[in-house]
N, C-alpha and C positions, 0 to 999 in steps of 0.2 A: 758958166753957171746957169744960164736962164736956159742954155738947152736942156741940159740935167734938169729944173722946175716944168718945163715944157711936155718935158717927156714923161716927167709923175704924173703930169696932170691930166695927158690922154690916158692914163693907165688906172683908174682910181681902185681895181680889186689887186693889184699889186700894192697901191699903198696900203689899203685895208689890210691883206695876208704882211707884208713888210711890218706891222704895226701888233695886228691880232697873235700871230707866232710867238714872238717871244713875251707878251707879257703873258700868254696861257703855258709855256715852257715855266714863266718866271714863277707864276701861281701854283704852277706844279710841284716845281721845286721846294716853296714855299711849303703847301700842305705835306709832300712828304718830311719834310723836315720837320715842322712841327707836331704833326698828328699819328704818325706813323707810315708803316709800310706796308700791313697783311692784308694783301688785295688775295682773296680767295680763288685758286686755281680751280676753271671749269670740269678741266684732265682729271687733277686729282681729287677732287669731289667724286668723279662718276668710278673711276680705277682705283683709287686709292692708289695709284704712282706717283714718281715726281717727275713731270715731264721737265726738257731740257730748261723751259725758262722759269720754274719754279722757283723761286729766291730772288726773282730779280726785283722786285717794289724793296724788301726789305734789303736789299745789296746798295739801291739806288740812293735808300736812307742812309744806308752805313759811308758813303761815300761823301755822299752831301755833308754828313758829322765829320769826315775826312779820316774814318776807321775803317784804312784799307783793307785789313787784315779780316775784320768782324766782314765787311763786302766779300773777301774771296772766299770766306766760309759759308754766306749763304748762295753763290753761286760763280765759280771760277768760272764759267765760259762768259756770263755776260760780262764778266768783268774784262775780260782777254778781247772780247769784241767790241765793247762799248766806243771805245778811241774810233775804232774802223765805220764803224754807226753811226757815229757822231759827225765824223768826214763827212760820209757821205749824204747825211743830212743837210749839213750847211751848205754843202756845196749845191744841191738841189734846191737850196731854198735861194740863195743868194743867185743863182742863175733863174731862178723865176720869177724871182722882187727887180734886179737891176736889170735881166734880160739879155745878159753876156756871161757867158763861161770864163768865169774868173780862174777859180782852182783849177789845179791839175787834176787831171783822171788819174786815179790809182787802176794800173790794169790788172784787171783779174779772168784769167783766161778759164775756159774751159774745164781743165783739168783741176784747175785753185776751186773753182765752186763746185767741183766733186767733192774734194778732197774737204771743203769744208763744211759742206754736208752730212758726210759720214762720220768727220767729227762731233759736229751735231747729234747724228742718231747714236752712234757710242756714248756717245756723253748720257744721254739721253736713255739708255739702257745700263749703262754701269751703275748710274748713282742709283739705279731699284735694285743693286744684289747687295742681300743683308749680310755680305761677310765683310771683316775689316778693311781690310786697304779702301774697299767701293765705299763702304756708309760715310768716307768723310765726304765725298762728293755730295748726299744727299744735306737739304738746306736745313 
């Protein structure tokens, strides 16, 4: 144990970000939950389109209420990538605060961050066509 105190105590902007992260995640969470979600998209101010992360303040509320459903109606991609973002968040934060590569690497090769790219920009071009099947996509 006194090596784990030993080795926080050379480190003090690791304990600061180990400490600062998550009650500014916590606070976050906090205000979306409380106060709402409509953070005004720069995209679509200037285009009038819905770029691909449009909905996601208001998805992030609907989720935090645990109203999955209202979340994949204002934006199904972030809700389908959120888990995978979230991974790979923790895992970058926990390998920066404790200094070891805890988690496993989820591999994503080459062709996956094509391929999920393009879903991206489909995504991202379908929910602007005002005919039926497309407009459920937009938020």
């Amino acid at each position: 144990m006194s090596k784990f105190i030993a080795f926080l105590l050379k480190k003090p902007v690791r304990i600061f970000v180990g400490i600062a992260i998550p009650i500014f995640a916590l606070l976050g969470a906090v205000y979306l939950y409380n106060m709402g979600g409509h953070i005004p998209c720069v995209f679509q101010t200037i285009t009038h389109l819905h770029c691909p992360g449009c909905g996601a303040a208001r998805a992030s509320r609907s989720l935090l209420h645990l109203d999955f459903l209202k979340a994949l109606d204002y934006n199904v991609l972030f809700v389908l990538f959120l888990p995978l973002a979230a991974y790979f968040i923790l895992k970058y934060y926990i390998k920066y605060v404790i200094g070891k590569d805890v988690l496993p690497m989820i591999k994503i090769n080459r062709t996956c961050a094509i391929l999920i790219t393009i879903v991206i920009v489909l995504f991202g071009i379908l929910r602007n066509i005002p005919v039926y099947p497309f407009t459920v996509l937009a938020p």
